[in-house]
N, C-alpha and C positions, 0 to 999 in steps of 0.2 A: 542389435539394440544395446546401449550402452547400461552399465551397471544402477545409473538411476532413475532413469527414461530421459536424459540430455544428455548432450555433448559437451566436450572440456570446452569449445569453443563457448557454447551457449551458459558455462557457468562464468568464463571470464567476461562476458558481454554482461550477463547479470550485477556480479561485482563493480562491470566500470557504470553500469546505468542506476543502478539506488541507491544511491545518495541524492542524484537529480530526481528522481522517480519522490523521494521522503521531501526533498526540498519545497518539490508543488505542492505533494498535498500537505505538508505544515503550513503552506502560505497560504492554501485552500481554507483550510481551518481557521488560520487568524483573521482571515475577513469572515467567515463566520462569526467568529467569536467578536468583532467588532461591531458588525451589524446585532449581535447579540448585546451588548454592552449600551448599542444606540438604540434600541428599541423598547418597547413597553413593561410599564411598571415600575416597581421603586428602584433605588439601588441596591437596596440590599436585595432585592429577589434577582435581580442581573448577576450582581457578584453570585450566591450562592447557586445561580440556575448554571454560568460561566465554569466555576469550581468542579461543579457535579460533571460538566461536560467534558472539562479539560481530564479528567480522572478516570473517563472513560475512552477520551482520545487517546489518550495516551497508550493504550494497550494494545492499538491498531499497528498491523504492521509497516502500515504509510508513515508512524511514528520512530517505532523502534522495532528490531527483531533480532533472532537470533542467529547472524550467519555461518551458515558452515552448510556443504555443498549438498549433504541430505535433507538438510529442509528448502532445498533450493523451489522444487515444485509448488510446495505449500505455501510458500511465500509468494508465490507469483499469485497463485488461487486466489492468496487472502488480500494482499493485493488488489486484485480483480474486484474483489468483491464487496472491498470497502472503497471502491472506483477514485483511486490511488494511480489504477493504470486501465487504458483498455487495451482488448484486445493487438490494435493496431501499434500499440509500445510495443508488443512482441516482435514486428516484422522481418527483425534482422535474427531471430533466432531461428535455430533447425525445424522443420517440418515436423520431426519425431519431438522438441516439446510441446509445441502447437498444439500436436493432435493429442499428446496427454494430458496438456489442459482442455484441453475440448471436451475430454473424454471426461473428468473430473467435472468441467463445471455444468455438463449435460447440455 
C-alpha cells in the first residue's frame, strides 16, 4: 500500500483531470445560477438570493482547492460529494484508491 492509500500514477492522473472535473461543475453552476437570475421574484431578491449562493459555491471543491498530494483523497470525496464527479470519473485510477474512497464514502 502506498504512503497515502494511491499511487503516483493515480496522483498524476488527478492533477491532469481537475481542472476539466472544476470546469463542468462551474459551468454546472452558472446555468444554475442563470435559471436563478430567470426565475421568481423581484431583482433584488435574485441578485441577493445569487450573491448568497455564489459565496457559498465557492468554497466547494468543484470551485477551488487546495492541491498538494495529501489532500489528494479528500478532494476526490469532497468532490464526490458536492457531485462535481461520480464514481465512474474514477475509472482510470488504481483499484486501491477506489476501494479507499469506497471505504470513506461508505
Amino acid at each position: 500500500m502506498s504512503e497515502y492509500g494511491f499511487t503516483k500514477k493515480d496522483w498524476s492522473l488527478f492533477r491532469e483531470k481537475i481542472s476539466d472535473w472544476q470546469e463542468a461543475y462551474m459551468d454546472k453552476l452558472n446555468k444554475e445560477y442563470i435559471e436563478l437570475l430567470n426565475g421568481e421574484g423581484t431583482p433584488s431578491e435574485r441578485f441577493w438570493t445569487l450573491e448568497e449562493r455564489i459565496r457559498n459555491d465557492e468554497k466547494d471543491t468543484g470551485v477551488q482547492l487546495r492541491m498538494s498530494r495529501s489532500n489528494c483523497i479528500t478532494n476526490i470525496v469532497s468532490l464526490l460529494n458536492e457531485g462535481a464527479i461520480t464514481m465512474n470519473d474514477l475509472e482510470e485510477f488504481s483499484d486501491e484508491l477506489k476501494e479507499n474512497i469506497r471505504f470513506i464514502t461508505g
